[in-house]
C-alpha positions in Angstrom: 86.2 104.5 109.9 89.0 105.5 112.6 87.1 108.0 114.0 84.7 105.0 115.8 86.9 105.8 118.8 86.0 109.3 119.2 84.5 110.7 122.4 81.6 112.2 120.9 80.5 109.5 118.9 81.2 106.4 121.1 80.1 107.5 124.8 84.0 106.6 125.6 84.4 110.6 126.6 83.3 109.4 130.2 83.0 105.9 131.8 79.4 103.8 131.5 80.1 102.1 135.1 82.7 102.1 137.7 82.9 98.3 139.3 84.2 97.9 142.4 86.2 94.0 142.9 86.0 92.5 146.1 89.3 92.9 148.2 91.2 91.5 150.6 91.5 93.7 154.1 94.7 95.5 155.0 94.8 93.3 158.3 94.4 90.2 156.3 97.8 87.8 157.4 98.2 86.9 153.6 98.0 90.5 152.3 100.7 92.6 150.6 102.7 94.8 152.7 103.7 97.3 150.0 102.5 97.9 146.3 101.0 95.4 144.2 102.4 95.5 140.8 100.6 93.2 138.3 97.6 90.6 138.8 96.6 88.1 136.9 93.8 85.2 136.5 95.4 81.5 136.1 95.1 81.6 132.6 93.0 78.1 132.0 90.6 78.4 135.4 89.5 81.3 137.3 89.7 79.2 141.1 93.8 80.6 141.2 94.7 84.0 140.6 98.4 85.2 141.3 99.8 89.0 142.4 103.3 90.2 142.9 104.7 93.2 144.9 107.1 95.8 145.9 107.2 93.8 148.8 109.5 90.9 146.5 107.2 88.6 146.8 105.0 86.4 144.1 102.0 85.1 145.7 99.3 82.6 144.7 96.0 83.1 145.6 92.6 80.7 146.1 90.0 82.2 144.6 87.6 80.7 146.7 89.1 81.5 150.1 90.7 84.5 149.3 94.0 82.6 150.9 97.0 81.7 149.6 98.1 79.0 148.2 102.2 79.6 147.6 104.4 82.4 147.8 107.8 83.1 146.1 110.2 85.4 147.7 112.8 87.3 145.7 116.3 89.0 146.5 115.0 92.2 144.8 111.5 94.6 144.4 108.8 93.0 142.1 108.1 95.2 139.0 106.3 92.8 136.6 105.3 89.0 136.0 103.4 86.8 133.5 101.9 83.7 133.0 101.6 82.2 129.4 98.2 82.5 128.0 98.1 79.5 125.8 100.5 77.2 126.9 99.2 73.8 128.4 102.5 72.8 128.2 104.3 74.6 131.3 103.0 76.7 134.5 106.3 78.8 134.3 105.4 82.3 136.0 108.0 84.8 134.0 109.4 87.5 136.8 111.0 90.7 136.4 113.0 92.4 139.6 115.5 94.9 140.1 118.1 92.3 139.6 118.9 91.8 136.2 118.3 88.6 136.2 114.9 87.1 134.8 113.1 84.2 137.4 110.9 81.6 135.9 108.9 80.3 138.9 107.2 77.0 138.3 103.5 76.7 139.5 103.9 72.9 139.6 107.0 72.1 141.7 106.7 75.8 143.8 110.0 76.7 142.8 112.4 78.9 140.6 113.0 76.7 137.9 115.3 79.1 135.4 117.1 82.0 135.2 117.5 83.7 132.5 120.6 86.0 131.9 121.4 88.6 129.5 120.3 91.6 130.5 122.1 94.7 132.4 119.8 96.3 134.2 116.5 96.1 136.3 113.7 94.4 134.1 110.7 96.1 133.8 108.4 94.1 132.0 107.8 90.6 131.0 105.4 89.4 128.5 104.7 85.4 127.2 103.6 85.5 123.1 100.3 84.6 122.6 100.8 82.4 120.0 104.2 80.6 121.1 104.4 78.1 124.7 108.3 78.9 125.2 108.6 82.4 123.7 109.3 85.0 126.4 109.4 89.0 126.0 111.6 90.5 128.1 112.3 94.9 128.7 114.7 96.4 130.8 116.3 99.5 132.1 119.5 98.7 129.9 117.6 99.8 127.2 117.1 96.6 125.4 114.3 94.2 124.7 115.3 90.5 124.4 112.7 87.5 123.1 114.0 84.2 124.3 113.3 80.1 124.0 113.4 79.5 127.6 114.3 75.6 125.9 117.5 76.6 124.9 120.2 76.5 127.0 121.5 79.8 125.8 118.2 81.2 125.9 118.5 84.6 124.2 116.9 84.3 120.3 117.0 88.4 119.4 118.0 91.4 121.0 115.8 94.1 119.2 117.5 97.3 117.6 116.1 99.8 116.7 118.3 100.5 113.7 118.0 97.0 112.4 121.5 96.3 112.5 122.5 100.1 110.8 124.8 100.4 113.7 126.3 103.5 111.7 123.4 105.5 112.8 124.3 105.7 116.6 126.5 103.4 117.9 126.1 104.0 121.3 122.5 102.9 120.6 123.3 99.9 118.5 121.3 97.1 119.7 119.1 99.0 121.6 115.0 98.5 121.5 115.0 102.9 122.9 116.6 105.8 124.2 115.6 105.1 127.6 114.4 102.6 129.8 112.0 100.6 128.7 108.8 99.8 130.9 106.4 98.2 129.0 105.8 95.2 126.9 102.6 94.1 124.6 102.5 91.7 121.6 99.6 91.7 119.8 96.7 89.1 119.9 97.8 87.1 117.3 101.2 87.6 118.6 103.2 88.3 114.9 104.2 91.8 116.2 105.0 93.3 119.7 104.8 96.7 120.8 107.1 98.5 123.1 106.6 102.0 124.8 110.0 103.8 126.8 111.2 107.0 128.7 112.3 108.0 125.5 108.5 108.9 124.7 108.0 106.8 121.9 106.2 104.1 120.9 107.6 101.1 118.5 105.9 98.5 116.9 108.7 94.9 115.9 107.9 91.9 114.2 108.3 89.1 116.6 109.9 86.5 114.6 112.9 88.5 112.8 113.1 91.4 115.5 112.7 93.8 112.7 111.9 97.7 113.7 108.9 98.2 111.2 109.7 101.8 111.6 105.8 102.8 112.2 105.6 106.2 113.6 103.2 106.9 116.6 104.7 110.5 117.3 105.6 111.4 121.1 104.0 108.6 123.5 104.6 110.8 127.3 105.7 108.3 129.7 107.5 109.2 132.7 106.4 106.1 134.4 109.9 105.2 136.8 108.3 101.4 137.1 106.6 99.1 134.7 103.7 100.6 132.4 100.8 98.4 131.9 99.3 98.9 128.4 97.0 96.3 126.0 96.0 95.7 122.7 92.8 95.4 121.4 91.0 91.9 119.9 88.0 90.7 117.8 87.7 94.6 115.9 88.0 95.2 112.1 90.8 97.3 113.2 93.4 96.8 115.7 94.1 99.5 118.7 96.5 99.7 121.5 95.3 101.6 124.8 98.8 103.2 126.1 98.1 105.2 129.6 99.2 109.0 129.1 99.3 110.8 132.4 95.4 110.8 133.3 94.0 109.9 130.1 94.5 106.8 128.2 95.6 107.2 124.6 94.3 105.4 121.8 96.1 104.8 118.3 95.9 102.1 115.9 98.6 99.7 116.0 99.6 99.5 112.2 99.0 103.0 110.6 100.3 104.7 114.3 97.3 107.1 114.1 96.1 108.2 117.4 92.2 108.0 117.3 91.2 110.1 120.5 92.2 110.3 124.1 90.0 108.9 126.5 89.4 111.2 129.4 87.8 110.1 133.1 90.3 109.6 135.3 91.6 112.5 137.6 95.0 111.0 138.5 97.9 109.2 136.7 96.7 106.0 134.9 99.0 103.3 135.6 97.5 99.9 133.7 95.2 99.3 131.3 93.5 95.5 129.7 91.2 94.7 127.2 88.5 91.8 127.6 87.6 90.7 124.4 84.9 88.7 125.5 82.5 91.8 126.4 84.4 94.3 124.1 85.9 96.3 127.5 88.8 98.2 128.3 89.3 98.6 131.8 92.0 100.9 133.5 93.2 101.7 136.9 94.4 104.9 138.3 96.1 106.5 141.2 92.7 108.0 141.3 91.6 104.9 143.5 89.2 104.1 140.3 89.2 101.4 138.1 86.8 102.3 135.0 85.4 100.0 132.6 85.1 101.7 129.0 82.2 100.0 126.5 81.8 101.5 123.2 78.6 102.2 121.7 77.9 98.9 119.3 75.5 101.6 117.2 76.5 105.1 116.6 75.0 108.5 115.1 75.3 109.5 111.8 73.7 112.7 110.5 71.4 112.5 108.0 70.6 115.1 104.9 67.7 116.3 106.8 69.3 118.1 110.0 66.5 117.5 112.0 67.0 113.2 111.8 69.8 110.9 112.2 70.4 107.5 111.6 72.7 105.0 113.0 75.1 102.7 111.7 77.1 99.6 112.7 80.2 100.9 114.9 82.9 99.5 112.7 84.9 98.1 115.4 81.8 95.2 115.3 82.1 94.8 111.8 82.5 91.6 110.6 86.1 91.0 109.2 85.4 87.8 107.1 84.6 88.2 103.7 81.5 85.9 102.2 82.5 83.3 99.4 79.7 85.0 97.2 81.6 88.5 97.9 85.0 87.3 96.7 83.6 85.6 93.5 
């Protein structure tokens, strides 16, 4: 059933179509003057879209016109921001820079609203929970991951650690989240569990409301990203998968077992983000290649039959239906 992933048996061994997104020119007045970082669609309406840079800026974009509509300007370098998928409740725009600090930016008023303190080093990544309005991932370079209530005054609700509290193990690493900096931030869709990736090459996987280490093992994840690593999470299969970037290739495990399920080859140059569309069933991924490819699994694949000369086909079970009839349970 894991093997649905596989090169051979999916098509995902080389991308179905390469899109190409409308851009803005390099001599356009509102354009970034040095790497973008991270873009992302107004979560409830496609007309805003916002983008943040090396340049230490956070702009808001017009859809429409292709102009902006605000810009925030930092002290420090851009790595990462987020806006909350769900909430209807705020417009706070989490941002992490090279400061230590974290900048909630608030869509509504146009300014920084909070900052939220804690954290050592540069902050890599920043990620909202899926299933929360005020609950706020954040990873740095001190080698800690914090989740906060950006309600509370004092802000801070866990720091993970990877011993869970055994600080006998290593106390130089005793409330760390890694051995390394760590660049990227995912919770899953339903947003129980988050995932974290670091320099130290691995890969853990924390429940998100007791910032316990559940200790699942997804061997050696390569990352010698020196900036934020974009990866994503899979939603609406029988299984769940998270996409991590691994040097040109993209690799695929599933997020409870830690089995990786294949490596998806097509790029010819570091990957540096990934994100998955649930809507069409699409992982998309963009490269220092100049490519961004759009990955679609095969919603049917082969299966040999006794007679080597025919083969039939069965439901990929990524499309299988998770929900169990009434007649089946009885």
């Amino acid at each position: 059933m894991l093997g649905f992933l596989s090169a051979r048996q999916t098509g995902l061994e080389d991308p179905l179509r390469l899109r190409r997104a409308e851009s803005t020119r390099r001599d356009h007045p509102d354009v970034h003057r040095y790497s973008v970082e991270t873009v992302q669609w107004y979560p409830h309406d496609t007309g805003m879209f916002t983008s943040s840079s090396f340049d230490k800026t956070l702009k808001v974009w017009d859809t429409n016109t292709l102009q902006t509509a605000d810009v925030f300007n930092f002290e420090e370098t851009v790595y990462s921001h987020h806006m909350s998928p769900v909430s209807t409740k705020h417009c706070l725009v989490a941002v992490g820079t090279r400061g230590p600090k974290v900048q909630l930016c608030d869509l509504k008023s146009g300014s920084c609203s909070h900052i939220l303190q804690g954290h050592r080093q540069e902050i890599l990544a920043v990620s909202w929970s899926p299933r929360y309005d005020y609950i706020l991932a954040t990873a740095s370079a001190d080698s800690r991951v914090k989740l906060w209530d950006v309600r509370r005054a004092s802000g801070c609700l866990i720091t993970l650690d990877q011993h869970n509290g055994k600080k006998s193990q290593a106390v130089e690493s005793a409330n760390t989240a890694h051995n390394g900096k760590v660049n990227g931030l995912c919770f899953t869709s339903d947003g129980l569990h988050l995932l974290t990736v670091g320099t130290d090459n691995r890969m853990r996987l924390w429940n998100s409301s007791n910032g316990e280490n559940t200790l699942v093992n997804y061997g050696k994840v390569c990352n010698n990203s020196k900036k934020g690593l974009k990866f994503t999470v899979s939603c609406g299969c029988s299984s769940e998968f998270v996409f991590v970037p691994y040097g040109s290739t993209i690799a695929v495990y599933t997020v409870y077992s830690g089995e990786q399920i294949t490596m998806l080859k097509g790029h010819y140059k570091t990957v540096d983000c990934c994100v998955f569309q649930s809507n069409f069933q699409e992982l998309y991924s963009g490269s220092r290649d100049c490519n961004i490819l759009a990955w679609v699994p095969s919603l049917y694949e082969p299966v040999p039959d006794d007679d080597e000369t025919t083969t039939k086909s069965q439901l990929n079970p990524a499309f299988e239906d998770a929900w169990s009839s009434s007649d089946e349970e009885g």
